[in-house]
N, C-alpha and C positions, 0 to 999 in steps of 0.2 A: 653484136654478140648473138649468136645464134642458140636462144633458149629453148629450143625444140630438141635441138642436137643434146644438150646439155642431162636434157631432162629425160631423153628414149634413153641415153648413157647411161646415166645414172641407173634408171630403173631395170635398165637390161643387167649391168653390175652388180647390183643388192639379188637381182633375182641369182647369178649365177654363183654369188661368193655365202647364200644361203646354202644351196643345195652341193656346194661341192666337197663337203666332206660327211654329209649324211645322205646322199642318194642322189637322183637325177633328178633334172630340170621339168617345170610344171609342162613342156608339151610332153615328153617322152613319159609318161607313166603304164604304157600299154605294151606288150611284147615281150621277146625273150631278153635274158640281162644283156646278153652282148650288141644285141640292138641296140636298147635302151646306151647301153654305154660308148657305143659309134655315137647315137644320137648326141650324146652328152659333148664327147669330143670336136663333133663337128659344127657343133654348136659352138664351143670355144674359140676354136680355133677360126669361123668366121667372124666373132664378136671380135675379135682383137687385130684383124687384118682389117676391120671397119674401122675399131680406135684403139690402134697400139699406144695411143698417149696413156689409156687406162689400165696396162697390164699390169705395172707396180703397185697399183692402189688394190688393186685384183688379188697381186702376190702377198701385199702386207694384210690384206682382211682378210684371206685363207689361212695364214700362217697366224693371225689372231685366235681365230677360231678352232684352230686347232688346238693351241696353247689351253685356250678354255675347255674344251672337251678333254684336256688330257687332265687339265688340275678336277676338273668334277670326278673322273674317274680314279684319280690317286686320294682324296678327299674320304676321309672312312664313314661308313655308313653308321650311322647315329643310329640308337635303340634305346629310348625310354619309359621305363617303366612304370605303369602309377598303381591307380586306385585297385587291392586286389582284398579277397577275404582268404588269402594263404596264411596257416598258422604258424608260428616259429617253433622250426623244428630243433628238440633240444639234442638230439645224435643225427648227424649227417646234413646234408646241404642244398641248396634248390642251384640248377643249373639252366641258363639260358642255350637255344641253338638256334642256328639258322639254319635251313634246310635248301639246300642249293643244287638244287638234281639230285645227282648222287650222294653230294657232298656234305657232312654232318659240321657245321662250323660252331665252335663254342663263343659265345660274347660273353660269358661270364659266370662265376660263384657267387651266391648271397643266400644270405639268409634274412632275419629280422627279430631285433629286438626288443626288451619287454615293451616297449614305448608302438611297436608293431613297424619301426624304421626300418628301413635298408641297411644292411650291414654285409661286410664281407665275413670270410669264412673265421677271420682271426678278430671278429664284430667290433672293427671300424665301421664309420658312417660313408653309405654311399652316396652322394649330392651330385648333379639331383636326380638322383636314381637314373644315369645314362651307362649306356656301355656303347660298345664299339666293335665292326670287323672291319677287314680292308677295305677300301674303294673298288668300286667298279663289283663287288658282291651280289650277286643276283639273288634275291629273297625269293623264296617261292611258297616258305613256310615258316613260323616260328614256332619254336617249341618248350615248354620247363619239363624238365625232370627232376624228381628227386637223387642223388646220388651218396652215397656213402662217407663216413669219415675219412677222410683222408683219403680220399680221391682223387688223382692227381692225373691218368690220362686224359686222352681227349675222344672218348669214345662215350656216348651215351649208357646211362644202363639200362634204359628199356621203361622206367619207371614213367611216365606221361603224366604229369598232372593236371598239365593244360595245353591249347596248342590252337593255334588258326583256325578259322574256318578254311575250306576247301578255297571258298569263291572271293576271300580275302585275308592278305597277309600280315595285318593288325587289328587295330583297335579290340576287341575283347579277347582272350584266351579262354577258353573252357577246360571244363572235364568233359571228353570224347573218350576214353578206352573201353568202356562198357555202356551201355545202354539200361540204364535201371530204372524207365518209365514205367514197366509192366509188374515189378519184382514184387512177390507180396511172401505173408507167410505168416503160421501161429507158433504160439508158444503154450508149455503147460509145466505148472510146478508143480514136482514131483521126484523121490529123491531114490529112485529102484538099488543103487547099492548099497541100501541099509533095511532093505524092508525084509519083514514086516514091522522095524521097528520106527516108523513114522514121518518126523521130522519133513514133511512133504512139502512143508512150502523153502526148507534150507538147497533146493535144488531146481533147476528149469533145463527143459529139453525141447529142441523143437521138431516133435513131434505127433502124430496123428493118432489120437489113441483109439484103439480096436484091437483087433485078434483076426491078422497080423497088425503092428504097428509100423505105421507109413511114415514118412517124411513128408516136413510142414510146411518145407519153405519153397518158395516157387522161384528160382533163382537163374540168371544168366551164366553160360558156360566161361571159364575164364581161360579157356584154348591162345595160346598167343600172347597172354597179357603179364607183364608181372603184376598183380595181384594176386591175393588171396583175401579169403572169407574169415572172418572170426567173430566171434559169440562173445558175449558179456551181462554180467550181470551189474547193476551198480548198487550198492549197499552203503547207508551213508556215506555216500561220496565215497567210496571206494570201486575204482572198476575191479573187477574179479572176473579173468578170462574163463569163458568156457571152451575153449582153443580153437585153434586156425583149422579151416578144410578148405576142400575145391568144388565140395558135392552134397549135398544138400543129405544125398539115400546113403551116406557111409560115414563111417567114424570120423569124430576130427583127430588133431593130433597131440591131444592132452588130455590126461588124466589124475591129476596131480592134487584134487581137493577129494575126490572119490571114497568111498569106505570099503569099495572092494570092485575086483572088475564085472563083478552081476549088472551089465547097463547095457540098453541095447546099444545097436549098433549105427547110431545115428548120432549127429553134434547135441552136444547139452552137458550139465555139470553138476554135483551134486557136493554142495559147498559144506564139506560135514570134516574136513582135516584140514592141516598144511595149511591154513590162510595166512594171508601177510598182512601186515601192519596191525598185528598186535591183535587181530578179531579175534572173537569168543567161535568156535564152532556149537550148535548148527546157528546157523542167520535166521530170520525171519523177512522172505522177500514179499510177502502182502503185510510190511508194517505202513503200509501207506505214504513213502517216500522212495521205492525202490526203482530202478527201471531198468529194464530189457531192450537190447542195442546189438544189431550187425552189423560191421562196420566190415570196409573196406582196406586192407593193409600191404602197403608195399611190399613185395617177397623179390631178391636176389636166391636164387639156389636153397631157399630153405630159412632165408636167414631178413628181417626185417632190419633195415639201414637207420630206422627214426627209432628205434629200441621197442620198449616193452607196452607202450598206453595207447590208449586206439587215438586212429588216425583222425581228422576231422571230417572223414568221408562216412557219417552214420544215418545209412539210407534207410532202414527199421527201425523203428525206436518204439517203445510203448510205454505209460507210467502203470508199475503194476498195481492194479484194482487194491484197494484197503480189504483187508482178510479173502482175498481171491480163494475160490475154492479149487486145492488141488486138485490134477487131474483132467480140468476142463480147460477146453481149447481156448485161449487168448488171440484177439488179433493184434497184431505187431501193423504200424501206422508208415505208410510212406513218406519218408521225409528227404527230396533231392531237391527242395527250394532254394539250399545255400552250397549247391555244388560246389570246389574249387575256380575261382576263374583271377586273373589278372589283366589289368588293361596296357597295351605296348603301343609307341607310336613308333613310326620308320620316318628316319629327317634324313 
């Protein structure tokens, strides 16, 4: 028996029934494709005029491997999601994508219940928090968005909560839409559409006081983004909007606690009517449990998808001073240590 024969066969076989349906043969690796693929050809076609006994073991490993490369490619690409600090949202829904060139691919709706579970939209339990696209899906990015009640195409809304890094297509999600490393800004209580009848600390503005009065907060443009800005005040556990803007130097877009329009023309609120749940007007916000908060909030066209309570994106916060004296500027504290992120595996 000629062991030598057996064994250059052999190895010459594995070498060509490797490469012959993912590329060329380990000489040809240099040159243009159609070289390379004379090369390949004429390579065969001498291997098998040496030992035509070997062409059927050739044809049956080829056609193996092809088999396999088809079922991995029909096989759907697995997405599971785990460890995240996203809150459950009680109007509207979190949305998975894959980002595939051009192509926006949805893997899925959820949200999460009071327990902080996986749940789909109609909060059934998702186990073990997987989802799915076709096989053969080429990942290039992953993405959550927030989207709307009852949202039911397949187009993004633009909402980004979290999403890949550039240089990798899992493991953590972040908040990327804005940059709010540098964002800072004061606050002063003080209630201008009632004065000079007082009530100074039932109201906070964030602005710069002087003659002119400036704006306080040093804030990122939100050009491109669906977010918006909004002000709050929290008063026994009660948030109390001081309304949504895009701009730190101009009005926001509520007026609704006010005592008249005498207010300049910068965000802030003057909590002296109209409050909800039952408050006393005016409030007292230096009773030494009060605090000042700007928050981050999804905007569609005008119109917030998660409803009416701030979002869990509260990048200023500050507790306001016990008897704080009207008038004088506050600093509002950076807080993006507990940005949105979730963690996704690709199987």
């Amino acid at each position: 028996m000629n062991y030598k024969k057996i064994i250059t066969s052999t190895l010459l076989l594995s070498s060509l029934a490797l490469t012959v349906t993912s590329g060329l043969p380990a000489f040809a690796q240099e040159g243009s494709d159609q070289n390379n693929q004379n090369d390949f050809t004429s390579f065969k076609e001498e291997f098998f005029a040496r030992y035509p006994e070997l062409r059927s073991r050739y044809e049956r490993l080829r056609n193996q491997r092809e088999r396999q490369e088809a079922r991995r490619n029909n096989r759907p690409v697995r997405i599971r999601l785990g460890n995240t600090n996203l809150e459950q949202l009680q109007e509207g829904h979190y949305e998975g994508w894959v980002i595939s060139g051009e192509e926006k691919i949805s893997f899925g709706k959820f949200n999460f219940n009071d327990r902080g579970r996986y749940v789909d939209v109609n909060g059934n339990r998702i186990s073990p928090n997987r989802f799915e696209v076709p096989g053969g899906t080429q990942v290039d990015k992953l993405v959550i968005t927030i989207e709307p009640e009852g949202d039911t195409d397949d187009i993004p809304s633009g909402i980004v909560i979290a999403e890949s890094s550039s240089d990798k297509t899992d493991g953590r999600l972040t908040f990327q839409a804005l940059d709010l490393t540098n964002v800072d800004g004061t606050y002063v209580l003080t209630t201008p559409s009632d004065d000079p009848e007082g009530n100074d600390t039932s109201g906070v503005w964030f602005i710069e006081p002087g003659n002119p009065l400036q704006p306080s907060l040093d804030l990122v443009s939100l050009d491109g983004v669906n977010w918006v800005y909004e002000g709050w005040a929290v008063f026994d556990g009660n948030p109390l909007t001081t309304g949504r803007f895009n701009n730190a130097d101009a009005p926001d877009q509520f007026a609704g606690f006010n005592a008249s329009e005498n207010v300049p023309p910068f965000p802030g609120e003057d909590f002296l009517q109209n409050l909800p749940n039952d408050l006393e007007a005016p409030i007292d916000l230096a009773n030494g449990s009060s605090k000042i908060v700007i928050t981050l909030e999804p905007d569609i066209d005008g119109v917030d998808p998660t409803g009416d309570s701030p979002s869990q994106i509260k990048f200023l916060v500050d507790d306001v001073p016990e008897n704080a004296t009207p008038g004088q500027s506050i600093d509002l504290d950076l807080n993006i240590g507990d940005l949105p992120f979730i963690d996704a595996q690709i199987r």
